[in-house]
N, C-alpha and C positions, 0 to 999 in steps of 0.2 A: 423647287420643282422636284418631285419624285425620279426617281433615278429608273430609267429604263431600259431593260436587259435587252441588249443586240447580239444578234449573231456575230459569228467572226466573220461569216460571208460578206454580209450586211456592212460589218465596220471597214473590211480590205474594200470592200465596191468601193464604199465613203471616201476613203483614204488615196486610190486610185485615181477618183475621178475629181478630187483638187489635185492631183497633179496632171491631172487634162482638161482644162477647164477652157471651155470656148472662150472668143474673144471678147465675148457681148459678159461672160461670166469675169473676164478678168479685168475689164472696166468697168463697169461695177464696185466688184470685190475692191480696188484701189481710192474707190469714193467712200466705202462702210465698216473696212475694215479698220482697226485699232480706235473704234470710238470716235472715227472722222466724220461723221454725218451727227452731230447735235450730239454725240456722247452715247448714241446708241451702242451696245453690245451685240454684234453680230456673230456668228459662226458660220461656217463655208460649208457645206456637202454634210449635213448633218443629218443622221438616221431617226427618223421618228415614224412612230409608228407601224414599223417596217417597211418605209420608204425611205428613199433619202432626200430631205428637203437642200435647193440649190441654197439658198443662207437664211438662217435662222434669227429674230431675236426673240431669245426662250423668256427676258423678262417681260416683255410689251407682245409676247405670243402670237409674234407675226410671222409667216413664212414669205419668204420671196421666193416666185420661181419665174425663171426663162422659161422663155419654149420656143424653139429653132426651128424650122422646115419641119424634120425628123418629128416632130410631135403633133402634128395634124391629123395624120391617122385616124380614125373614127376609135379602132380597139385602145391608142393610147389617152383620147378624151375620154371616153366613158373611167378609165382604171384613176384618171387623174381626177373625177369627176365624183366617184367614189372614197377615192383618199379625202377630197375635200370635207366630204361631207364627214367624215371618220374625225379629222383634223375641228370641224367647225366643233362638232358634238363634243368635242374636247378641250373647247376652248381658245381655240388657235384661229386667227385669221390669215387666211391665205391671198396675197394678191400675184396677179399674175403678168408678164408685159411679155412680148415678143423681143427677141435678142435684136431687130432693126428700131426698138422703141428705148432702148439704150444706147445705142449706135448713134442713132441721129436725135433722142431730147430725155438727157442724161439728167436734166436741171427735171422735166418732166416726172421722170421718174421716183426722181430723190424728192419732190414736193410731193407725191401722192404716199412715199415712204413715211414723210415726214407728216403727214394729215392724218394717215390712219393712226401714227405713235401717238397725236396728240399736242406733236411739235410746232413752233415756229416754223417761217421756212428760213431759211439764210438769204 
């Protein structure tokens, strides 16, 4: 994968915001990180495309994102709505769950992780 130039802003946001990372983002993150979910390669708060995606896997070009209360907003669907499409046209598939869709079906979530990859499910 081509290597893409981020801002320093972009990278401190990125960087920042794994060290605040909602609860819905840190049970998760504990299910996908170090290759625990089928040997997936994930990344946390990863800048692409001048966003930051909540976790990345850059080989199987999926993004995963939360979205909390705080993202309902009409102005933050349409910008997210937009990235998507920016993301798709680029080969990236984006799925998306609400941070109570984690909270309460964790197994849920990580099977539809695991379907789009291509995976088994455990």
């Amino acid at each position: 994968m081509p290597h893409e130039d981020v801002s320093k802003r972009l990278r401190s946001n990125a960087r920042r915001f794994r060290s605040q990372m909602t609860g819905a983002e840190r049970k998760l993150w504990q299910v996908i990180r170090a290759h625990r979910l089928e040997g997936i390669s994930f990344r946390r708060q990863m800048p692409i495309e001048g966003h930051i995606a909540d976790f990345a896997a850059p080989a199987h070009r999926l993004i995963v994102e939360l979205d909390g209360p705080q993202d309902g907003a009409a102005a933050d669907r349409e910008r997210d709505e937009v990235w998507g499409r920016t993301l798709h046209s680029r080969g990236w598939t984006v799925l998306r769950f609400w941070n109570t869709d984690v909270l309460t079906d964790l197994d849920g979530v990580c099977r539809k992780i695991l379907d789009t990859c291509g995976k088994e499910h455990f």
